[in-house]
N, C-alpha and C positions, 0 to 999 in steps of 0.2 A: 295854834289851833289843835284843837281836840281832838282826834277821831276813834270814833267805838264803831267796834262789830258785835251786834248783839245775837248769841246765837240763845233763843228762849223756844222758836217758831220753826216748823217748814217753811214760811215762806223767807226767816233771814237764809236759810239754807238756798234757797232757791237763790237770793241775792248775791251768794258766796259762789252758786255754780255760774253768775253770770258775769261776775267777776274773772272766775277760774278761765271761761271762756273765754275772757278779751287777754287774760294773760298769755293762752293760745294764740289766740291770731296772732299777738304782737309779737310773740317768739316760741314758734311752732317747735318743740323737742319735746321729749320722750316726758321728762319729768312733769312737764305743763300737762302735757294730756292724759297725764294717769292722774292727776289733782283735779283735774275737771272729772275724768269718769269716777272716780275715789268718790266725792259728793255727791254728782248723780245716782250711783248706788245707795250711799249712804241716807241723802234725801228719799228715798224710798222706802226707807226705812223708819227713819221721822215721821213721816204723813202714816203709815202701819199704825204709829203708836201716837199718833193725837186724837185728840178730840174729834175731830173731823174724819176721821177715820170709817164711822159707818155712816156717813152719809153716801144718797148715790152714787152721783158725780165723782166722788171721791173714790169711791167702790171700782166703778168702772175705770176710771185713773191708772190704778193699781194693776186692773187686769190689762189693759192697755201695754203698760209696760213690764209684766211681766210675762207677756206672751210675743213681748218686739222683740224678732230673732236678735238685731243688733244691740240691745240692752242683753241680752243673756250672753252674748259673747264675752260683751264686757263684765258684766258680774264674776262671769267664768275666767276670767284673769285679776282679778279683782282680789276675787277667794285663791286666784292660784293653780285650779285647777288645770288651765291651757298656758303655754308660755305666749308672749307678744312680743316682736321686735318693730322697734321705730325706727325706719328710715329715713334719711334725710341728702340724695345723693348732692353735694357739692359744685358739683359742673352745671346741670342744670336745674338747678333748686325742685326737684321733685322728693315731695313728700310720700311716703309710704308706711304701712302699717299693715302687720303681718301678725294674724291670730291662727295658730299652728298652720294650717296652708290655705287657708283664704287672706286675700290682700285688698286690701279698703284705703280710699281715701280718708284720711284721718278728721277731713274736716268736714265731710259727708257724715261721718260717723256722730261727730260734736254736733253737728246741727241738727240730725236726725234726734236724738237723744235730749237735747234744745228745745227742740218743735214737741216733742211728748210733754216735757213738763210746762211747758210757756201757755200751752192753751188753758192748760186746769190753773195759771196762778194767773194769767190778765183776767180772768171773771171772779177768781177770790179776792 
């Protein structure tokens, strides 16, 4: 059997972040959730430079997420700018995630970031 990933669209991107996200839940580590947020940025970028791009909905999209303090966190590790540590303690499987000195549930953070793009792609 065959399988193609067709990356031509925002929305195969969107299909890659929603992918990226189950590779998270399934095995929550460091590298999973910078490849989910790596796409969500980068999907931000695709919908900028489509066709679709000046439409309303899509306008307000755009500002939506770049005005969500937790999409700018991550941008801003993204590009580099702040460092991020993922923790993972071992005793009691508590996850954690540390962007210079605020601390977030990392799965709060994927959902949030989730829930921004999921509304603008079930109505396209």
């Amino acid at each position: 059997m065959k399988e193609e990933h067709n990356f031509t669209t925002p929305r195969n991107l969107f299909e890659k972040l929603l992918r990226d996200s189950d590779k998270f839940d399934n095995e929550p580590n460091g590298d999973n959730f910078f490849n989910f947020v790596a796409t969500a940025y980068h999907l931000k970028n695709w919908i900028k430079k489509s066709p679709i791009a000046s439409h309303e909905t899509t306008k307000r999209l755009l500002k939506k997420i770049s005005h969500n303090p937790v999409m700018k966190k991550c941008c801003d590790f993204i590009d580099g700018d702040v460092t991020y540590i993922f923790e993972k303690d071992s005793s009691s499987g508590e996850i954690s995630l540390k962007i210079n000195d605020d601390v977030f549930n990392p799965f709060e953070v994927k959902n949030e970031v989730l829930d921004l793009y999921r509304e603008y792609f079930e109505i396209k």
